[in-house]
C-alpha positions as CSV (number, residue, x, y, z in Angstrom):
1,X,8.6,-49.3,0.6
2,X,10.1,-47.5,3.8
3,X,8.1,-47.9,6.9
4,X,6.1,-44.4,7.0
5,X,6.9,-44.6,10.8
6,X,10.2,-45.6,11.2
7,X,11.3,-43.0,8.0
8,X,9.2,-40.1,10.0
9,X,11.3,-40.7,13.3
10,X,14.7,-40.8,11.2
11,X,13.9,-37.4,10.3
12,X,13.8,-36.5,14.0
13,X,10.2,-35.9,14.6
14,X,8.0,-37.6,17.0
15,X,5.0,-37.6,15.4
16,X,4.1,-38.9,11.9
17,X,0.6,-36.5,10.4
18,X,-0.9,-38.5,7.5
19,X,-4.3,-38.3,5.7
20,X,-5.1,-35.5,8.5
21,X,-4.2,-37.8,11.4
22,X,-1.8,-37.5,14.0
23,X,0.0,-41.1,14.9
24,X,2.2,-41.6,18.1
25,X,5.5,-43.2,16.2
26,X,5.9,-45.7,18.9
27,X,1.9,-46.8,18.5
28,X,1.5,-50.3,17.2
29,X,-2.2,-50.0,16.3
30,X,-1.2,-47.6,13.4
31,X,-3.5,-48.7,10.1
32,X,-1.5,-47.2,6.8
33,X,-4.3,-46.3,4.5
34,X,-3.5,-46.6,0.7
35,X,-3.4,-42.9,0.9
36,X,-0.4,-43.2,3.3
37,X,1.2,-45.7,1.0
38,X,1.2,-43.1,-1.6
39,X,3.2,-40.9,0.5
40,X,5.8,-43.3,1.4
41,X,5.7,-44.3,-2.6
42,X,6.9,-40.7,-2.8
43,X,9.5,-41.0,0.4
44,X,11.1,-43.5,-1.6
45,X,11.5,-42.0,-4.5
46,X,12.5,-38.3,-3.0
47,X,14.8,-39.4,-0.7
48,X,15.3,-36.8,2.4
49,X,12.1,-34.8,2.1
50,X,9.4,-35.8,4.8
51,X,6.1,-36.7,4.0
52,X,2.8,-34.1,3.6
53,X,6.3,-31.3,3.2
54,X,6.7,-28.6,0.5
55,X,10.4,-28.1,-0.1
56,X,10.8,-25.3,-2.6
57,X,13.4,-22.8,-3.7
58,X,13.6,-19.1,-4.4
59,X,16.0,-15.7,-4.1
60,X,18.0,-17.8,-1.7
61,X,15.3,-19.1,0.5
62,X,15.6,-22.9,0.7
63,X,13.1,-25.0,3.1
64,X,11.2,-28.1,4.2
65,X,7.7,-27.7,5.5
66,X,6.4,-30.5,7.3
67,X,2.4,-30.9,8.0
68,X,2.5,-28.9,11.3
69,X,-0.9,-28.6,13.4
70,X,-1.7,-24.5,12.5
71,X,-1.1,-21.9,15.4
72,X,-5.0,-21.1,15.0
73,X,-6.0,-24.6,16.0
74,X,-3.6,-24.8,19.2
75,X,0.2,-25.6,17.5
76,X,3.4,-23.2,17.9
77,X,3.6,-20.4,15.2
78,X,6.1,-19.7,13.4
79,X,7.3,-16.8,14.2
80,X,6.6,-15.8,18.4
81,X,7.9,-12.2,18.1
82,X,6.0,-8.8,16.0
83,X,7.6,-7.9,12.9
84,X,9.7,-4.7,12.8
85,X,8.2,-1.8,12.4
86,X,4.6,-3.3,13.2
87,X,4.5,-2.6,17.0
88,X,5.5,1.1,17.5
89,X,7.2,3.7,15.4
90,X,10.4,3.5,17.5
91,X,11.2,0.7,15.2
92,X,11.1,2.6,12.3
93,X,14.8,3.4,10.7
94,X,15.2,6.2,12.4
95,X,18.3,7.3,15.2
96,X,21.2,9.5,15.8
97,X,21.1,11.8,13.0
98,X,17.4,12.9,12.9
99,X,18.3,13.5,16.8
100,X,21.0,15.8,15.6
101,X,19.1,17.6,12.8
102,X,16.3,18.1,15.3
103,X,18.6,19.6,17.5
104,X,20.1,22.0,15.4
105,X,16.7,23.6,14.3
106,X,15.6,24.2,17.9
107,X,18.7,25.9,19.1
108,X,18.0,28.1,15.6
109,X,15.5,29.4,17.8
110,X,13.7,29.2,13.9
111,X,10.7,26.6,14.2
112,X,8.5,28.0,11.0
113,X,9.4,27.9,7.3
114,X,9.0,31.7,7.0
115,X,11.9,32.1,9.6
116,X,14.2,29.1,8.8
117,X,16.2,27.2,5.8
118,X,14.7,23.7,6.6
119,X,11.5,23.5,4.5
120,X,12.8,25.1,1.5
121,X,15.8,22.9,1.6
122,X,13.6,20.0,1.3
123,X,11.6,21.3,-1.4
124,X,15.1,21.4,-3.5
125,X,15.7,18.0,-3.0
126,X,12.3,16.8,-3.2
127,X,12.2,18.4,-6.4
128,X,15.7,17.1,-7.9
129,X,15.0,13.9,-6.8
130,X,11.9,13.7,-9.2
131,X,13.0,15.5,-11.8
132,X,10.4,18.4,-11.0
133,X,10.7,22.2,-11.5
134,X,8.4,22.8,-8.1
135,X,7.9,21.4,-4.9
136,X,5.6,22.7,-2.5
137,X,5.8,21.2,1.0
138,X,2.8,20.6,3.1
139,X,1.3,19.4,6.6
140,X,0.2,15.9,5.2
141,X,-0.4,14.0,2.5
142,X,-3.9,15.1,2.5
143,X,-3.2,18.5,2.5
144,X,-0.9,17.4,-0.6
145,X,-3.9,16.1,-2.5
146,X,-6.0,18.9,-1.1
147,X,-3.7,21.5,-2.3
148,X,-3.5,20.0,-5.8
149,X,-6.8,20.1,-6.3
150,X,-7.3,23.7,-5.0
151,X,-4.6,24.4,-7.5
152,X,-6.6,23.3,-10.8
153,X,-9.4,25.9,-9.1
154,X,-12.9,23.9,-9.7
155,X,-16.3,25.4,-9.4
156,X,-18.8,23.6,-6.9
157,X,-20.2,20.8,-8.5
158,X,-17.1,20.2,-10.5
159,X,-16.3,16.2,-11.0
160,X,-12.5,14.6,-10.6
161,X,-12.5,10.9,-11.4
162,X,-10.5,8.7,-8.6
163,X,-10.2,5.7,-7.0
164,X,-12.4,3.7,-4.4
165,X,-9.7,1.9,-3.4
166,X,-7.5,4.6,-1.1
167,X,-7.5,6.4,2.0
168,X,-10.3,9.1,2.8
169,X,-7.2,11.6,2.3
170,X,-7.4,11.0,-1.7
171,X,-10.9,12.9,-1.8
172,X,-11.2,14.8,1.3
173,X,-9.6,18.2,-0.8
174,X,-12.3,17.2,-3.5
175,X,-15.1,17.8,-0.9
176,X,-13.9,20.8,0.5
177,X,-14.0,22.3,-2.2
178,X,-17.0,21.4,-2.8
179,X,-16.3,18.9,-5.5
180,X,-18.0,15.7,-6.1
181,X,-15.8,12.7,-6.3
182,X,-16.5,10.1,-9.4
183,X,-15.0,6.7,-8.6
184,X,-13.6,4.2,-11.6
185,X,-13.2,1.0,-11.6
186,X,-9.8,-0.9,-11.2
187,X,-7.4,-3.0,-12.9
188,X,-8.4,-6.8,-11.4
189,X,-4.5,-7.0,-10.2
190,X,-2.8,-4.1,-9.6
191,X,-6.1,-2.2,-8.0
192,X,-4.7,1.2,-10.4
193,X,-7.3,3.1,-11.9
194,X,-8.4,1.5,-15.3
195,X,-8.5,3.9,-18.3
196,X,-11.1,2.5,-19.6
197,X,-13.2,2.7,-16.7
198,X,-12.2,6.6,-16.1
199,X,-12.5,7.5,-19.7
200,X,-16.2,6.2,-19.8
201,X,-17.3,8.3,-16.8
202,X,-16.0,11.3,-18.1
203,X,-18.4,14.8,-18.5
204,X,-18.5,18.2,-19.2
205,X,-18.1,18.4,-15.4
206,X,-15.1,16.3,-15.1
207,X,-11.8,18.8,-14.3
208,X,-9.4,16.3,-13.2
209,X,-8.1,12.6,-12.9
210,X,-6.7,11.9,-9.4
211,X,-4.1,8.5,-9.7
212,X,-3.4,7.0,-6.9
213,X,-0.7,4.5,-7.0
214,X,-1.8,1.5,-4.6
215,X,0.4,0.1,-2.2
216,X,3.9,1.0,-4.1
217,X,2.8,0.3,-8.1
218,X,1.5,3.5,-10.2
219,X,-1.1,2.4,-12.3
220,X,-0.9,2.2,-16.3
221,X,0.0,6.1,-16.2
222,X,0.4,6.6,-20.2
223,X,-3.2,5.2,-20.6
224,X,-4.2,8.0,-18.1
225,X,-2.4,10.5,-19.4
226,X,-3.4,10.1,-22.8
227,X,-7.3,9.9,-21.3
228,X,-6.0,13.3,-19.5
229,X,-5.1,14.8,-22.8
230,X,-7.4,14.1,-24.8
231,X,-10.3,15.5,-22.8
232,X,-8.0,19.0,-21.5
233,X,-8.1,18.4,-17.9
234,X,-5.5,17.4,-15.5
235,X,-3.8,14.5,-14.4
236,X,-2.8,14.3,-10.4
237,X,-0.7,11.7,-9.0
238,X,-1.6,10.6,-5.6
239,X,1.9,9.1,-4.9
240,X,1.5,9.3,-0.9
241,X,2.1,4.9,-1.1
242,X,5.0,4.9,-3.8
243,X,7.5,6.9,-2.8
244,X,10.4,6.0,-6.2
245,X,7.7,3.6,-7.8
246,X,8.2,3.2,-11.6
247,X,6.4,3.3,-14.4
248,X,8.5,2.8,-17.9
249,X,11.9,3.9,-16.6
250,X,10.1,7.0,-15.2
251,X,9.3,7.8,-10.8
252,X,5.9,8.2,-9.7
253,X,5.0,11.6,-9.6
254,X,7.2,12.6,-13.3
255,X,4.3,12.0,-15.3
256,X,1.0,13.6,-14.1
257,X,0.6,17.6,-14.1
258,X,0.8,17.5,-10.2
259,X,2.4,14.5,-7.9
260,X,1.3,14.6,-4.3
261,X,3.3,12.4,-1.7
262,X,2.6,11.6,2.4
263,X,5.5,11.9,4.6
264,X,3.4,10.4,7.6
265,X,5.2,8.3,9.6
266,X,4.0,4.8,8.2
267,X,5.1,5.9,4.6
268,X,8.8,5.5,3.2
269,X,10.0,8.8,4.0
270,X,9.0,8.8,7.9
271,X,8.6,12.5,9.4
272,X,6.1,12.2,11.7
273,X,3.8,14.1,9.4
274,X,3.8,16.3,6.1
275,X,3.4,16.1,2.6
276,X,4.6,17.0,-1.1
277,X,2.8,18.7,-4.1
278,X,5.3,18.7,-7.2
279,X,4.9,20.6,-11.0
280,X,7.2,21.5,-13.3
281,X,4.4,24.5,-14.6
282,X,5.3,27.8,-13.1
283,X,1.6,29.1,-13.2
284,X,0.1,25.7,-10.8
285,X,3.2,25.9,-8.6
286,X,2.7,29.6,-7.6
287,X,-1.0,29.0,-6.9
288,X,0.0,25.8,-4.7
289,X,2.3,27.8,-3.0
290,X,-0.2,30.0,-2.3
291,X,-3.3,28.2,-1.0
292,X,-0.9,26.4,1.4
293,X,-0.2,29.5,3.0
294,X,-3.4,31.4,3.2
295,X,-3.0,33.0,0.0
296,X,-1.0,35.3,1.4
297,X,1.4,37.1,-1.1
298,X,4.4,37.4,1.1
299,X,6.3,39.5,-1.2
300,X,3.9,42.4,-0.6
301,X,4.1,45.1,2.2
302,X,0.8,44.8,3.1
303,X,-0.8,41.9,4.3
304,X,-3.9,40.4,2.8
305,X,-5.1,37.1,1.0
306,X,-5.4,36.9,-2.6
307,X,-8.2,34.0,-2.4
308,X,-9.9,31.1,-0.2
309,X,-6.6,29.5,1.0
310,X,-5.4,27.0,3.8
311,X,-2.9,27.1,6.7
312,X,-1.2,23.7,5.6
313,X,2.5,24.8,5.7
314,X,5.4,22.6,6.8
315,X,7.3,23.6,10.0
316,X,11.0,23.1,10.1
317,X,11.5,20.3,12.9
318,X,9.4,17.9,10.2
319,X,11.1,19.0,7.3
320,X,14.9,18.3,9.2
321,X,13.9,14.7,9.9
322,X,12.2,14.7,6.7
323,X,15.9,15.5,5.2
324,X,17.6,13.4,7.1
325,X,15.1,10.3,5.8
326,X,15.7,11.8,2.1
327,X,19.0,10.9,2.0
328,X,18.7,6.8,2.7
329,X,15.3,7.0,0.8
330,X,17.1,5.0,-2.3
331,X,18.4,2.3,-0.1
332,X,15.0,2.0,1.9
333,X,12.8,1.1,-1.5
334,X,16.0,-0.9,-2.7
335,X,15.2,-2.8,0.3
336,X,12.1,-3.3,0.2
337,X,11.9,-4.7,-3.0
338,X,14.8,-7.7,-2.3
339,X,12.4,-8.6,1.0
340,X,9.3,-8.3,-1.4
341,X,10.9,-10.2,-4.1
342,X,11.9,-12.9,-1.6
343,X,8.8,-13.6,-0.1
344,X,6.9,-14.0,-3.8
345,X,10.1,-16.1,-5.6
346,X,9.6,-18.4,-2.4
347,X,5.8,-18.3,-2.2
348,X,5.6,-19.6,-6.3
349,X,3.8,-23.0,-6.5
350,X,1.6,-22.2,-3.2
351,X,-2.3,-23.4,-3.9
352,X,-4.0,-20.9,-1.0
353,X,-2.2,-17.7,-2.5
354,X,-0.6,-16.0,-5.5
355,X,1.4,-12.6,-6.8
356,X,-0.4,-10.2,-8.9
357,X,0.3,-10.3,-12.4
358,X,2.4,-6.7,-12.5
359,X,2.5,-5.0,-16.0
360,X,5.8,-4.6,-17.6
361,X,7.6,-1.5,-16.7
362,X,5.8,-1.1,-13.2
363,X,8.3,-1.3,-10.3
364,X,6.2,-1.5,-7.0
365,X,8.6,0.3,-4.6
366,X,6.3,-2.0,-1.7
367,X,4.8,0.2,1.0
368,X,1.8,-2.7,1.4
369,X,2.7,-6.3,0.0
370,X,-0.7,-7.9,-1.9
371,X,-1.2,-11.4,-2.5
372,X,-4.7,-12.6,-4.6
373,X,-6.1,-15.9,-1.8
374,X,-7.5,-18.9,-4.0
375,X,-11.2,-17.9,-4.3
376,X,-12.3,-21.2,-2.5
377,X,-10.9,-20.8,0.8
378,X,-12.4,-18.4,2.9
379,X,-10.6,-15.1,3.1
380,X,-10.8,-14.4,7.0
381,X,-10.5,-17.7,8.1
382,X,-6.9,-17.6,5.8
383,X,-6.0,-14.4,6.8
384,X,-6.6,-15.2,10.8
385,X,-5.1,-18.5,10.1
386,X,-1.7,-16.4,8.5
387,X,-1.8,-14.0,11.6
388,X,-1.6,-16.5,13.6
389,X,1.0,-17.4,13.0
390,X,3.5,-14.2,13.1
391,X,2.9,-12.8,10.1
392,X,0.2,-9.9,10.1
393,X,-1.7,-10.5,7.1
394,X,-5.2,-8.7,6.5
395,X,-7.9,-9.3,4.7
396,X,-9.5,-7.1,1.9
397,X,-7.9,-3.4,2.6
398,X,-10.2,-0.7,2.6
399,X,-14.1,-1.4,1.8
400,X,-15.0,1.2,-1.2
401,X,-14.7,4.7,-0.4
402,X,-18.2,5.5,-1.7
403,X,-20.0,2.9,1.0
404,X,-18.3,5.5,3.7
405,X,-21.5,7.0,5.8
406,X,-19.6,10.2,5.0
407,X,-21.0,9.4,1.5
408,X,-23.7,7.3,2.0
409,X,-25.5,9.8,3.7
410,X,-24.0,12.7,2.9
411,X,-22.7,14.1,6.0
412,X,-20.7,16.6,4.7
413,X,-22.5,20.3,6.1
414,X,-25.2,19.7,8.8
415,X,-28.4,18.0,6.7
416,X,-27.7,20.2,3.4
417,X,-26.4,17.2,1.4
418,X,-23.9,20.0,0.3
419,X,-22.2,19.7,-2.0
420,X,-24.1,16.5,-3.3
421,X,-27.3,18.4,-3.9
422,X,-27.2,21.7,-4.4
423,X,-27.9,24.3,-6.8
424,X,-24.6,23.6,-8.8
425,X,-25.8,20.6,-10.3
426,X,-29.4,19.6,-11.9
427,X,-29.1,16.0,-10.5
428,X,-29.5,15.1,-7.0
429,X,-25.6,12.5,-6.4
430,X,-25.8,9.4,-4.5
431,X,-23.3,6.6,-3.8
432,X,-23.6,3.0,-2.6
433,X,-23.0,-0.7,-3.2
434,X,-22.5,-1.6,-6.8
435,X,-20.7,1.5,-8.3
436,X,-17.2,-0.3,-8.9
437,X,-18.2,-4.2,-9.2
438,X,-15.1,-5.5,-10.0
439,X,-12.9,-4.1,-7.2
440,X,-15.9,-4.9,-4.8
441,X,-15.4,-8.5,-6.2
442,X,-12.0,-9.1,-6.0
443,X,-11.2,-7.4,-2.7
444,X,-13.2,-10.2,-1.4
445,X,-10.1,-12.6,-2.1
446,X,-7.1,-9.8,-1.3
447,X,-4.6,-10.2,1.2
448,X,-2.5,-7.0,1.9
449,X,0.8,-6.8,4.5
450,X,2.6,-3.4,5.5
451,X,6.3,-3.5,4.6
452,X,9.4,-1.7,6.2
453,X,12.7,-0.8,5.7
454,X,14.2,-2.8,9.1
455,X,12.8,-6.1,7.6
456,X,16.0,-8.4,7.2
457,X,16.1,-12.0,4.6
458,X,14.5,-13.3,8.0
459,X,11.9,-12.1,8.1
460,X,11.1,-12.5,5.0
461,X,11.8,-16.4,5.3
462,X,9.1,-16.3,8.2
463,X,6.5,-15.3,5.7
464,X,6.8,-17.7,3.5
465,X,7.3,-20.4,6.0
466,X,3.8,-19.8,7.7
467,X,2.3,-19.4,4.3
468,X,3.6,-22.7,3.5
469,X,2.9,-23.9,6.5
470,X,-1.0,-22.9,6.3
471,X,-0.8,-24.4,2.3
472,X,0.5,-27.9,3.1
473,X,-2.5,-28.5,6.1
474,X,-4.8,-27.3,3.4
475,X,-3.5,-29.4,1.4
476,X,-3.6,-32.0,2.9
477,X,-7.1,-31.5,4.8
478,X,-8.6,-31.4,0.7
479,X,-6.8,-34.9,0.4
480,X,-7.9,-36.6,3.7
């Protein structure tokens, strides 16, 4: 049996970390504890690999993790520098060309889409690219959402049955138009909208399903298009996280009766701000167009508004860079997912974390990478412990849109309660703890990372080296 000393120091390390102990090598008091024994038992048969180490392989990523004190209790991280595109948006892919676009739009002299070619060059491509017959570019992704839902014209008190999981931005076009937001449940893994959920909370009320595809993945999108169908209302997609995710061979955004994407400037296709509504019917893309842009029926002489519109239209320096990040937007997602796939084919085997179990034919196109934590380890202590070391994990995401004050007491117009009571409705709506269970439960063990574009095989080697790093001293810590 190799001495667990002498075999620590011929793999050029100072100090030998057994049972949770740290030994000087040149210390003669050193006691070997049975425990010890049982890691030199293993030295000796795995010749080369140090004890209390994890030496695992995946998508090229090939390394030896030796018990290492943990950045959060005083040792070096692993990684000493932010990870691109964390910091500031001047990392973001972005350079010489959108410079040159930019350019060329201000010495037009033509700023707004009425005047120049910019906007409506966009929507052309936006539109290709998704297979749609309409696009209708926007000031955000919000206004995207907000737009859509103007578009299927609700009466107040109307229902549309969405997510609790998402940024205010998925409901804020449901208040304003004085719409009451219904939130569903969610698939334990992917965090999409479960069918099931959003079929049973379906009424009379309900005029439309908004879909939000969470952090890249769309949810099970037949499911909710059949549950669409067979109650006559609408399905919206709320694609503003999954620019080119899949769902059975088909983009995010092809499947629903109107896609909304964000082009703000953490999303895949970076322009600062601005948004997306798509259709391929004729009758919702004219009405888009027109609540975008004050209702004003610009083909007519005189000028007036047809209904209750907004001002959310797209100027022309967003849409040039906006073009400009069109063009690479393939590569970027292509991208995203070798990094992504890296850091989970190297992370397989890890006891503190795991990969959510994606469905077959869902392609995440990763705007946020999840990870499920082992529900026994506390979630902030892991996630601080993770951060700590280089890599900016977080825990939980966002806490359910319904325990928002903005719902909880219904500050929406002055004390009113509008449109939450009101004389639209015979019952008097009221949200709080409790409404979606199981995503309240599981968020409580979710670990979420923004992607980008610049991240090189590197970085994505740093990852899972500090997630390894942080699994071997729990590890070993349970053993000792």
């Amino acid at each position: 049996m190799p001495d667990p000393v002498e075999w620590w120091n011929e793999c050029g390390t100072t100090n030998l970390s057994l049972s949770g102990r740290r030994y000087e090598a040149n210390n003669p008091m050193i006691r070997i504890t049975e425990q010890d024994r049982a890691v030199c038992v293993d030295a000796e048969q795995n010749p080369g690999r140090r004890p209390g180490s994890s030496e695992e392989k995946g998508s090229g990523i090939t390394m030896v993790v030796a018990e290492e004190t943990l950045a959060i209790d005083g040792g070096s991280p692993v990684r000493a520098t932010p990870m691109p595109g964390t910091t500031s948006m001047s990392s973001r892919a972005m350079g010489d060309e959108e410079i040159a676009a930019l350019t060329e739009v201000i010495r037009s002299g033509k700023l707004g889409r009425h005047e120049g070619s910019k906007v409506k060059e966009l929507e052309r491509a936006f539109a290709e690219l998704y297979g749609a017959k309409h696009a209708v570019a926007v000031s955000s992704g919000s206004a995207a959402v907000h737009t859509a839902v103007a578009t299927v014209n609700p009466e107040p008190g109307d229902e549309f049955i969405t997510t609790p999981c998402s940024d205010f931005g998925t409901v804020l076009g449901v208040l304003w138009q004085n719409a009451i937001p219904v939130f569903a449940d969610l698939d334990p893994e992917t965090l999409g909208l479960d069918p099931a959920s959003v079929e049973s909370r379906i009424t009379p009320r309900t005029r439309g399903i908004i879909a939000v595809h969470p952090f890249g993945a769309p949810p099970d999108l037949d499911a909710l298009r059949g549950v669409a169908d067979r109650h006559g209302i609408p399905l919206i997609e709320d694609c503003a996280q999954s620019q080119l995710g899949e769902w059975n061979g088909h983009l995010a955004g092809s499947i629903g009766d109107l896609a909304c994407f964000s082009l703000n400037s953490t999303k895949h296709l970076n322009a600062g701000e601005g948004g997306m509504v798509l259709t391929s019917s004729d009758e919702l893309a004219e009405r888009a167009r027109l609540f975008a842009d004050k209702a004003w029926p610009r083909q007519e002489v005189q000028r007036y508004s047809l209904f209750l519109g907004q001002n959310y239209r797209m100027n022309e320096l967003s849409a040039a860079v906006a073009l400009v990040g069109l063009s690479r937007i393939a590569e970027n997602v292509a991208h995203r997912r070798a990094v992504a796939k890296a850091i989970l084919d190297g992370i397989a085997g890890l006891s503190i974390v795991r990969a959510p179990r994606i469905p077959a034919g869902s392609q995440s196109s990763y705007w946020i990478l999840h990870l499920w934590a082992d529900p026994a380890i506390d979630i902030d202590w892991l996630a601080d412990a993770i951060s700590a070391e280089g890599i900016p994990f977080r825990p939980r995401y966002v806490s359910p849109l319904y325990t928002w004050p903005v719902f909880t007491d219904a500050a929406t117009y002055g004390a009113s309660r509008f449109p939450f009571r009101s004389e639209f409705r015979e019952d008097d709506v009221r949200y709080g703890p409790g409404l979606c269970p199981r995503y309240e439960g599981v968020r409580e063990h979710l670990l979420v990372m923004s992607l980008d574009e610049l991240w090189e095989m590197s970085d994505a080697e740093d990852v899972v080296r500090a997630l390894k790093k942080v699994d071997v001293s729990i590890r070993r810590q349970s053993l000792s």
